[in-house]
C-alpha positions in Angstrom: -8.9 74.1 -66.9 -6.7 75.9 -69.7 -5.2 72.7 -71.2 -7.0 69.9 -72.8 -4.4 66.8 -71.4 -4.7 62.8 -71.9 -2.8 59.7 -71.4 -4.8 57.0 -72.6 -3.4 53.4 -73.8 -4.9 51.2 -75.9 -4.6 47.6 -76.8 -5.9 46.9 -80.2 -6.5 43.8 -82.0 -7.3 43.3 -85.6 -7.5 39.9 -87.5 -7.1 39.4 -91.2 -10.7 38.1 -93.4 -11.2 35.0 -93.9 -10.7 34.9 -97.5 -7.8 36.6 -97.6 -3.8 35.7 -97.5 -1.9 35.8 -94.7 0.8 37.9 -94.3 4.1 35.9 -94.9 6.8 35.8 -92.3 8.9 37.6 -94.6 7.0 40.7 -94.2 5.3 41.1 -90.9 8.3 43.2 -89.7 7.6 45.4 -92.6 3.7 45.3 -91.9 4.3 46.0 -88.2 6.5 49.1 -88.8 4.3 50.5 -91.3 1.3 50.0 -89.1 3.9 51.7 -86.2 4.1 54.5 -88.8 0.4 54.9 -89.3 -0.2 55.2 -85.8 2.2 57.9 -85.3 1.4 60.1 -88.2 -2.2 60.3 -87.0 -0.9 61.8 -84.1 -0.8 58.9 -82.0 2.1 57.1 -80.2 3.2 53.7 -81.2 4.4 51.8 -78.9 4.6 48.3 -79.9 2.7 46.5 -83.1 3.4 42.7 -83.3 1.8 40.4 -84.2 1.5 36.7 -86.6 0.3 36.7 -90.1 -3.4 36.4 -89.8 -3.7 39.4 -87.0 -1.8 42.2 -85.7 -1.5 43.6 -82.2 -1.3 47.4 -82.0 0.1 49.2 -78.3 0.0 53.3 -78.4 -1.0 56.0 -76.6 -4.0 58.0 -78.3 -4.2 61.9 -79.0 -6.5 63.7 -77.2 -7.4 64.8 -80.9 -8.2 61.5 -82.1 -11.0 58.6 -82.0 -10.3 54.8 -81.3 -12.7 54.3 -84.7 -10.5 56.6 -86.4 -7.4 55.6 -85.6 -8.3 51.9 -86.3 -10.3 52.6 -89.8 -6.9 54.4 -91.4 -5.1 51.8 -89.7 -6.8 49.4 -91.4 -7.1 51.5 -95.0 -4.0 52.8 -95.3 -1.9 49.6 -94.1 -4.3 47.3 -96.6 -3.6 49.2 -99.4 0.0 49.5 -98.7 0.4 45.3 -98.5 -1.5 44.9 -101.4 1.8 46.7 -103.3 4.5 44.4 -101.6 3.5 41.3 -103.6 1.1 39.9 -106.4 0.1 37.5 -103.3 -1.5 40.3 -101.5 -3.4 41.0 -104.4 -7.2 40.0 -102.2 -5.7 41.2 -99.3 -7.9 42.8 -96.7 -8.5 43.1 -92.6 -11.7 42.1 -90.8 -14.0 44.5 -90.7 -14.1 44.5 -86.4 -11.9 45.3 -84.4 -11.1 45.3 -80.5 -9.6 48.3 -78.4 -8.7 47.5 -74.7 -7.8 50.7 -72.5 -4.3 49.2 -70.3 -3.3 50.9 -67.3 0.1 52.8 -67.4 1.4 49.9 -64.8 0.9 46.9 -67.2 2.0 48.7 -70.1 5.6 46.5 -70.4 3.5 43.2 -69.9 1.3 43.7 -72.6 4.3 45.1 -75.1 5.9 41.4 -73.4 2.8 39.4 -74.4 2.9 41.3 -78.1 6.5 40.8 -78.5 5.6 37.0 -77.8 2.9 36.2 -79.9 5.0 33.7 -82.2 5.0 31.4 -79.2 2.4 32.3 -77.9 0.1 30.9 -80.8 1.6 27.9 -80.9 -0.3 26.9 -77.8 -3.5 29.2 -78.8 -5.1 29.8 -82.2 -6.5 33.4 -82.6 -10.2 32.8 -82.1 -9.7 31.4 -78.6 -7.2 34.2 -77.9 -9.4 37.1 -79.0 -12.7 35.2 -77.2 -9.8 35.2 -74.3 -9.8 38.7 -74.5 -13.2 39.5 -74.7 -14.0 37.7 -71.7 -11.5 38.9 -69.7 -12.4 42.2 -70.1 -16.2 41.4 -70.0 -17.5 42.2 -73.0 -20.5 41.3 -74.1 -20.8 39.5 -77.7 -22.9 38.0 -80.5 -20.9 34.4 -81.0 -22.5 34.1 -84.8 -20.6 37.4 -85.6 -17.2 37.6 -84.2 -15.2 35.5 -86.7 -17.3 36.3 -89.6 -16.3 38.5 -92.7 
């Protein structure tokens, strides 16, 4: 084959540490567009990042250059360091070391931008923990309980 080709989507969650603030209201759209930014600059395509203060929800389509670890680590980096400069309040600000990448088939693509777009409601019926072990389990993953939720 003379062309290297790929259209993979991910689902990626990442959660705030314990320790650290939350991201205000205020500023998630900021967080979420910068994040958006981020993705696409690593040659990635955004296409939805949502999310509540305490977590974010990240929907692209990867390169074919790129790594899932990658991707997620500048993320992470890049978007941490950048929050810490939008307030003294962000000043211990810091994600989770974890993270969790789901691959979504092209046909549910709209329902989970839908269920990203939602997640203010959403988590007023759920807290993150029992979405994220939600997650896990639905996509059978096996996991280590004493180390999900810890910094």
């Amino acid at each position: 084959m003379a062309q290297s080709l790929n259209k993979i989507f991910l689902h990626i969650i990442f959660h705030v540490k314990t320790k650290s603030p939350i991201i205000h209201d205020t500023d998630l759209e900021r967080v979420h567009e910068y994040i958006g930014q981020l993705i696409n600059k690593m040659g990635c395509q955004t296409v939805r990042v949502g999310g509540v203060g305490n977590h974010v929800h990240a929907v692209c389509m990867l390169s074919r250059e790129e790594t899932v670890s990658h991707l997620v680590e500048e993320m992470k980096r890049n978007s941490s360091r950048w929050i810490k400069t939008l307030s003294p309040r962000y000043r211990s600000f810091a994600w989770q070391g974890g993270y969790a990448a789901f691959s979504v088939s092209r046909s549910v693509v709209d329902k989970v931008v839908r269920y990203v777009n939602n997640q203010k409601e959403h988590h007023k019926k759920l807290t993150f923990e029992e979405e994220y072990i939600k997650f896990l389990k639905l996509h059978n993953i096996d996991y280590d309980e004493r180390y999900v939720f810890t910094d």
